[in-house]
C-alpha positions as CSV (number, residue, x, y, z in Angstrom):
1,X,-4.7,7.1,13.8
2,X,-1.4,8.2,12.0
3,X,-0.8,8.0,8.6
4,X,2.8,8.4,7.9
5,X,4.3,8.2,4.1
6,X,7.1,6.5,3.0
7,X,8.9,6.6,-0.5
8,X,6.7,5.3,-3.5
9,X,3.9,2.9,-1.9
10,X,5.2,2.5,1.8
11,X,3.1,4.0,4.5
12,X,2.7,3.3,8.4
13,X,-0.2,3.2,10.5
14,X,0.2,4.2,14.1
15,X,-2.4,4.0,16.8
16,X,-2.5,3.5,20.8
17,X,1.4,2.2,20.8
18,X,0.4,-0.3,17.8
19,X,2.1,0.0,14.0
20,X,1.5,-1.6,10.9
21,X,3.4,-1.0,7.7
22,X,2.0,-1.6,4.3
23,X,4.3,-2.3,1.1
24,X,8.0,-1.7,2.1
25,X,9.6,-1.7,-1.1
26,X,13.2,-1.4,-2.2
27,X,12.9,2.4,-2.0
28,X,11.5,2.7,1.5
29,X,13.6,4.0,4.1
30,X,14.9,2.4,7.0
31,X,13.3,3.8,9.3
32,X,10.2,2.9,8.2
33,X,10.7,-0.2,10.1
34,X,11.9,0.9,13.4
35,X,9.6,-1.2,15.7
36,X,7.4,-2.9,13.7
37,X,6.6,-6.2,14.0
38,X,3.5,-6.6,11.4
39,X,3.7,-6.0,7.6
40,X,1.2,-6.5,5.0
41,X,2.3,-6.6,1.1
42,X,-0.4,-6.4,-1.4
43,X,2.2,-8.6,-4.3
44,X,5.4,-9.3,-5.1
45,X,7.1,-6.7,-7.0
46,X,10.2,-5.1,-5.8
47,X,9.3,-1.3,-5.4
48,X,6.3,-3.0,-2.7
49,X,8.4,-5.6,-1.2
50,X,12.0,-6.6,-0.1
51,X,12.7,-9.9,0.9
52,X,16.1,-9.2,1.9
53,X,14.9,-6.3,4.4
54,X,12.4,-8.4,5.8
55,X,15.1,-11.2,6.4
56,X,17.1,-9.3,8.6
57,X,14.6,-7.5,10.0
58,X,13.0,-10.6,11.3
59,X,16.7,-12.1,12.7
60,X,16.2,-8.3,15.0
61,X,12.3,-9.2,15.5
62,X,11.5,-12.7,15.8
63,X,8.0,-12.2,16.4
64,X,7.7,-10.5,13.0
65,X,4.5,-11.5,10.7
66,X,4.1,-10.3,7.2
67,X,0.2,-10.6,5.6
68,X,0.2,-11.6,2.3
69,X,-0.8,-13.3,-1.0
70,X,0.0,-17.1,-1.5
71,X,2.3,-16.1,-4.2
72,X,4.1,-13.9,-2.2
73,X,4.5,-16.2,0.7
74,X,5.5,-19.0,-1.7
75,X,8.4,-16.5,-1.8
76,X,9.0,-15.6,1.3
77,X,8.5,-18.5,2.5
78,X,11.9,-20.0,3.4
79,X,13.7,-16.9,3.5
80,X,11.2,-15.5,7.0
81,X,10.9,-19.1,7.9
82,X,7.3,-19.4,9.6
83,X,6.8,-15.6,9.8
84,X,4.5,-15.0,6.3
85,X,0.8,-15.6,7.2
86,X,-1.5,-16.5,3.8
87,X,-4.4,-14.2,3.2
88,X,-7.2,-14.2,0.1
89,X,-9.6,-12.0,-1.4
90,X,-12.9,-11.6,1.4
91,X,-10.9,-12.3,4.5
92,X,-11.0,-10.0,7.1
93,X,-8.9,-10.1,10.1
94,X,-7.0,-8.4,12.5
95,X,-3.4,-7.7,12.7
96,X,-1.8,-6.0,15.5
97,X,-5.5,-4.8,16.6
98,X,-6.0,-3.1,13.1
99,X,-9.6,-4.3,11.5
100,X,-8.3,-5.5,7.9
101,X,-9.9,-6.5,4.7
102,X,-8.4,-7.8,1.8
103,X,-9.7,-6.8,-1.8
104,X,-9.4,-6.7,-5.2
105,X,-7.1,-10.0,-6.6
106,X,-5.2,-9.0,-9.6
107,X,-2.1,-6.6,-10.6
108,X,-3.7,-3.9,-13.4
109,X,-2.5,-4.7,-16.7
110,X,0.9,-2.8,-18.2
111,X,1.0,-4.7,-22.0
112,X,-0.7,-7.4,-23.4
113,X,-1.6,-9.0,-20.2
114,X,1.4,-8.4,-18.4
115,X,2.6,-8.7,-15.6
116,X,-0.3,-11.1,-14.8
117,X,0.1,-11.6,-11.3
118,X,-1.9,-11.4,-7.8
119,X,-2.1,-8.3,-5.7
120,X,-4.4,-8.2,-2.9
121,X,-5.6,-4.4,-1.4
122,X,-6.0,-3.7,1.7
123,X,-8.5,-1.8,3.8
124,X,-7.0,-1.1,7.1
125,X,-9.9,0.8,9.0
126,X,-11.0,2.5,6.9
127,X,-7.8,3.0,5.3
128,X,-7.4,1.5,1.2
129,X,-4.1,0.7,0.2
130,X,-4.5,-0.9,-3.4
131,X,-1.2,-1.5,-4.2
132,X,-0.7,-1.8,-8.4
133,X,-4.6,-2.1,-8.6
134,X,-7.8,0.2,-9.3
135,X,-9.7,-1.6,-7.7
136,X,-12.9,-0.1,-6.5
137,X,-14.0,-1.9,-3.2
138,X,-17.4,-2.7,-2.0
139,X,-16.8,-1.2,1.3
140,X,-16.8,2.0,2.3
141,X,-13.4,3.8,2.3
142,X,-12.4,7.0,4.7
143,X,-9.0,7.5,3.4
144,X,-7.9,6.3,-0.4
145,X,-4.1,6.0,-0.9
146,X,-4.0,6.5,-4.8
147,X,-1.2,5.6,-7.0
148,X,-0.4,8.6,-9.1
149,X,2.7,7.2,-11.3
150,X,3.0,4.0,-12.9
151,X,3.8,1.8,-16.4
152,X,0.2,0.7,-15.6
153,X,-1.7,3.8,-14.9
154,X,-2.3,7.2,-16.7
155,X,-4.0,10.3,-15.2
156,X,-7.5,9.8,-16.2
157,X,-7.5,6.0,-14.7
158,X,-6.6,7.9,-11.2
159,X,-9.2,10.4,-11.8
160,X,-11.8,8.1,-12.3
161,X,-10.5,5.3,-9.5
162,X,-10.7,8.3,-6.7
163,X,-14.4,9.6,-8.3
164,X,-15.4,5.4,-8.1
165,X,-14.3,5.4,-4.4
166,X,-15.6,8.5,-3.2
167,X,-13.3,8.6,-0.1
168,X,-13.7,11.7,2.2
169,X,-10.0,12.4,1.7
170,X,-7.5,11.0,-0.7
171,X,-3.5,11.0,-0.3
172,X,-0.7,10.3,-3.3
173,X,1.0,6.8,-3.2
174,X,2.8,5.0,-6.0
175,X,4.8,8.1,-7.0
176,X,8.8,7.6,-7.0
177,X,8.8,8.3,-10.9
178,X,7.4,11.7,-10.8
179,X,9.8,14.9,-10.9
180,X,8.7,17.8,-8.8
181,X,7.3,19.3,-12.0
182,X,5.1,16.3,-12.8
183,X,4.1,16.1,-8.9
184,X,2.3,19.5,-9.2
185,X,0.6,18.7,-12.4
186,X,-0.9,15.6,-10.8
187,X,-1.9,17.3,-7.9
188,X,-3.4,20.0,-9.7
189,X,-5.8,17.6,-11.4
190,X,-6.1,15.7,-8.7
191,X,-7.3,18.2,-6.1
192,X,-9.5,20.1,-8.9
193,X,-11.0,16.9,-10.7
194,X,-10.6,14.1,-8.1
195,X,-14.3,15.2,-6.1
196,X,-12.6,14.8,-2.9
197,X,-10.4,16.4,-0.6
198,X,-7.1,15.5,-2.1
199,X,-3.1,16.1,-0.8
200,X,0.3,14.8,-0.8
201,X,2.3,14.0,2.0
202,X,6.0,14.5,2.4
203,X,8.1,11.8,2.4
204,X,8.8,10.9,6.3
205,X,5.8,13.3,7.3
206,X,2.4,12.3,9.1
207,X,-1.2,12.8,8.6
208,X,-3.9,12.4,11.3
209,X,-6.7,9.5,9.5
């Protein structure tokens, strides 16, 4: 399967002809959506979703379906008009012939409880997306996507998130805010402290998963 990343917390799964892109924020490119016709979005914030995107994507793909929380689709839900399917916490299903499971249930905390809101990860065979979560999944997880920059996250919450996992391989998500200088200084840790085999991927580049 491919991997390919995406600015900040979009990336594409390719396999057999068959796509599935996770968390197409405001800052993901355009192409990012060339063909695809099934999204998931772990919540509702704007750097992992963008409801005007999806809307005129779906008037060029009319068989587009976008996975999501029930807050999110509350949303959505007039502006994709019968395209946002509802998913909780424990389901597993398939989308596009991709085994998913949805995990985890709320945002992490920036301040005093905020922002308070849903996000659901997703494990995409054997693929963990977590979105603005650390949350450590029951399942077994090949690949971790690991958010490395955020209000809500500091180095040693990463750290310990990756160690919790234990993924074979681990790739940097969630990243937009850092300068180049701050990308190696994450990455250092990372691949030295993180117990896995750790690496980022270039925006618009792939990995094989």
């Amino acid at each position: 399967m491919r991997l390919i990343k995406y600015t900040h917390a979009a990336v594409r799964l390719e396999q057999d002809g068959r796509t599935l892109l996770l968390d197409p924020g405001v800052f993901s490119e355009d192409e990012a959506y060339e063909g695809v016709s099934h999204i998931l979005v772990t919540h509702e914030h704007a750097d992992h979703v963008n409801a005007e995107k999806l809307r005129a994507h779906l008037v060029e793909h009319p068989d587009l379906q976008v996975y999501t929380n029930a807050a999110v689709a509350q949303q959505l839900g007039d502006a994709l008009s019968g395209a946002v399917r509802t998913v909780e916490v424990g389901d597993r299903f398939t989308v596009n012939g991709f085994a998913v499971e949805a995990v985890g249930g709320r945002h992490a905390e920036i301040y005093e409880g905020l922002p308070g809101c849903a996000n659901i990860g997703f494990i995409v065979e054997g693929v963990y997306h977590p979105g603005d979560a650390l949350h450590v999944p029951a399942s077994e997880v090949a690949v971790l996507l690991v958010p490395t920059a955020a209000p809500w996250l500091k180095l040693a919450e990463g750290l310990d998130f990756v160690r919790a996992v234990k993924p074979q391989r681990a790739y940097s998500i969630h990243d937009a805010m850092l300068s180049k200088i701050g990308e190696a200084g994450v990455d250092n840790w990372m691949k030295n402290m993180g117990q896995t085999e750790y690496a980022r991927i270039p925006v618009g580049s792939s990995v094989e998963v």
